[in-house]
C-alpha positions in Angstrom: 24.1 13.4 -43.8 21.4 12.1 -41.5 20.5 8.6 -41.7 17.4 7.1 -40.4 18.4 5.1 -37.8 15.0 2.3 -36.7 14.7 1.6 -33.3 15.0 -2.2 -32.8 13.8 -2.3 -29.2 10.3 -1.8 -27.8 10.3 0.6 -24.3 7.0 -0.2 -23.8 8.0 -4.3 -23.6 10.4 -3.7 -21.3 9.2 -1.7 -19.5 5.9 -4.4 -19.0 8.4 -6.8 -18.4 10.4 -5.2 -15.2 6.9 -4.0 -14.1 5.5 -7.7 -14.5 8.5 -9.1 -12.7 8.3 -6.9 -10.0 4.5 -8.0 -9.5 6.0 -11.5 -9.4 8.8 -10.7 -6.6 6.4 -8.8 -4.8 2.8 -11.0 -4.7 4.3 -13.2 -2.4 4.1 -10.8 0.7 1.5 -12.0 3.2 -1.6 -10.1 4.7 -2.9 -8.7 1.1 0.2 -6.5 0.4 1.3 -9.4 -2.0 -2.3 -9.5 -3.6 -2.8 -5.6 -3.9 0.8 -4.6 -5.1 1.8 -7.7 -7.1 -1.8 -8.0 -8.6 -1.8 -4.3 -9.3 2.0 -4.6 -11.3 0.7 -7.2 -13.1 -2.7 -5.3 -14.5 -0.5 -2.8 -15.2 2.2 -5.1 -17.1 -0.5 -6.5 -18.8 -1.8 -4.0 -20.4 1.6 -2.3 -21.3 2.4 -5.8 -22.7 -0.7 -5.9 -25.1 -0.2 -2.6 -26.3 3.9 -3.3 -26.8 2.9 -6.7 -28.5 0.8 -4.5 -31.0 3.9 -1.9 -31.5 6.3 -4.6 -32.0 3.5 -6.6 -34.5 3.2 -3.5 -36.5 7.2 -3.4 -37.0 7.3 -6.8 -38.0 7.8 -8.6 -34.8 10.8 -6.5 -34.1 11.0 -6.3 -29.8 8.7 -8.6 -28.7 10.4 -11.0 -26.8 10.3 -9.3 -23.6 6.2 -9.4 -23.6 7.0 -13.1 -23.9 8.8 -13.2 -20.9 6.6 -10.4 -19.4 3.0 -12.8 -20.5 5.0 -15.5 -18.6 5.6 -13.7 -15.1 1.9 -12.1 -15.2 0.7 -15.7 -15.6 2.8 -16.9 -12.9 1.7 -14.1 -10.6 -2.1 -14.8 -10.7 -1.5 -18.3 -10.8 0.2 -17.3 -7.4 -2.8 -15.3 -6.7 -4.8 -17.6 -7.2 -3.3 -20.3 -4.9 -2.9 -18.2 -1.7 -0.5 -15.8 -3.1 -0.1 -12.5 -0.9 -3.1 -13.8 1.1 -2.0 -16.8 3.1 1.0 -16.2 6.3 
């Protein structure tokens, strides 16, 4: 009696969005910790977010909301970035 059970969340989305939210919490910080440890998450989350938003395209869209949410805090992180963000005091 085993039944195939299919996953309906994606890891790999969440796990780009914590990591892309963290680079968002964490760019702020001044003297180019913010710039080098929120820019780095968000590299990171971005490219776990392209390859969740393939996984999750291939099961039919199934778990792909939280590479929405993930896309949004690694645009708000280098738009941070690119205002000052973990640069500036």
């Amino acid at each position: 009696m085993s039944s195939s059970v299919e996953r309906s969340s994606n890891p790999t989305a969440w796990a780009a969005f914590w990591v892309a939210l963290a680079g968002l919490v964490l760019m702020p910080i001044p003297l180019f910790i913010g710039l080098i440890v929120g820019g780095g998450l968000s590299v990171i989350a971005a490219v776990l977010a392209v390859i969740a938003l393939l996984k999750g395209l291939s099961r039919s869209g199934k778990g792909i909301a939280p590479v929405v949410f993930a896309a949004i805090f690694i645009a708000l992180t280098w738009g941070g970035i690119s205002v000052g963000g973990g640069v500036i005091w």
